[in-house]
N, C-alpha and C positions, 0 to 999 in steps of 0.2 A: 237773508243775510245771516249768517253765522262765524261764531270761535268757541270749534269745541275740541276736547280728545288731547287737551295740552296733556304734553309728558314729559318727563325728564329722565335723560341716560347720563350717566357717568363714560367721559371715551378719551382716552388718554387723562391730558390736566384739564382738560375741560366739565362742564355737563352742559351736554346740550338738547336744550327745549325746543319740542315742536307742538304748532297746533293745527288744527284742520279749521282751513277756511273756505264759508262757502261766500259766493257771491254772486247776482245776477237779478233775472227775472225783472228787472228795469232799465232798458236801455241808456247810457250816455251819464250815470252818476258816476263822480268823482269820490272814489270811496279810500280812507286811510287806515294803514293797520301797525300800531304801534308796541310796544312793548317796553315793558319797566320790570325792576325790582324791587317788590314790596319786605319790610324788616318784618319777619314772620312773631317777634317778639311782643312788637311796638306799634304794628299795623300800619307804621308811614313808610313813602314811598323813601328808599334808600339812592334813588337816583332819577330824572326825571325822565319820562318817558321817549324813547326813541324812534322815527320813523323806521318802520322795518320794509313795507311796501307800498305802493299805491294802483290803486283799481278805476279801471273802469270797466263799466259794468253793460254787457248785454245782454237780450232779451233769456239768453241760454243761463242758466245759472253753472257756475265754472266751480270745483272744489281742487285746493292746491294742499299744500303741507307744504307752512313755514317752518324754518330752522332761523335758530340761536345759539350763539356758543359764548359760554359763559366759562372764562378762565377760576378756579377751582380754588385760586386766590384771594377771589371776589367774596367766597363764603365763610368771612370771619364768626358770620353769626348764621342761625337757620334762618334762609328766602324765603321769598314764593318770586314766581313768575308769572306776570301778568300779562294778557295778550287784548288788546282793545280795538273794536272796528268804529270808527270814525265816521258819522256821515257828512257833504258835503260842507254844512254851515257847519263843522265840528261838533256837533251833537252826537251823543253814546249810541251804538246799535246794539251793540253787542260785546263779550267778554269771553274769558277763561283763565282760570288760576291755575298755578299746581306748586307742589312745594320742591326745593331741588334737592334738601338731600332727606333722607330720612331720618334725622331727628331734629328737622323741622317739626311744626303742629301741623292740624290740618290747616286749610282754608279757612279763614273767618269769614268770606264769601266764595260764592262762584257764583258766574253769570251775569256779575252787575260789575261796576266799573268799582272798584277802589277807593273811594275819596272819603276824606276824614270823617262829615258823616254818617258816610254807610258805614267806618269803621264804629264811630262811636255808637250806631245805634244795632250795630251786632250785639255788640260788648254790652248793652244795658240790655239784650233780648227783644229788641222791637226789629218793626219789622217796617221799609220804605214803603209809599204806597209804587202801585207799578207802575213801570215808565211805559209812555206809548211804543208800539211795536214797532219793528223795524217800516216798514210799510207807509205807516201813519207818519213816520221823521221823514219819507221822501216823498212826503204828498202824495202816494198813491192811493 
């Protein structure tokens, strides 16, 4: 299970973000993939997370490209876009950031979910220990 290759285009008023998701190699899990807007200044979430799709997962692992479109009004300040895979008990699998416009910063993370922690202990230079792998969150 994965959320990688987030990107952002500018198309018309919009920009909109896609990420690659992969999914699979366990039959029958109920998998959620959601998306938010992180304040690329402030490192808090600017809105709260939105369901964007839901998976179920078989034995074949499936890779799609999500799409978002984010009206261009939205960006008073520099984002980022967060892209988060869910597993069933809503526990983190997986992630992908990216910023929407260019002078945003970078990422304060990629790969890990967002939350005020991982924000603050970017920000002091520490580092989380790692979370069990995708595999390990669905008892395989």
């Amino acid at each position: 299970m994965s959320v990688t290759d987030a990107k952002v285009q500018v198309q018309g008023t919009n920009e909109v973000a896609t990420a690659k998701v992969s999914v699979g190699g366990v039959a029958g899990k109920h998998l959620t993939l959601s998306w938010g807007l992180v304040d690329a200044l402030q490192g808090n979430e600017s809105q709260d997370e939105i369901v964007l799709k839901r998976y179920v997962t078989t034995r074949k692992v499936v890779t799609t490209t999500e799409t978002v479109k984010i009206p261009l009004s939205r960006a008073v300040s520099p984002l980022l876009v967060h892209f988060v895979l869910y597993a069933p008990d809503g526990s983190y699998l997986a992630s992908t950031t990216r910023r929407t416009s260019a002078k945003a910063p970078r990422p304060l993370l990629t790969g890990r979910r967002l939350g005020g922690s991982d924000v603050r202990a970017s920000r002091a230079g520490l580092s989380r220990s790692s979370s069990p792998t995708s595999r390990d969150r669905l008892g395989c």
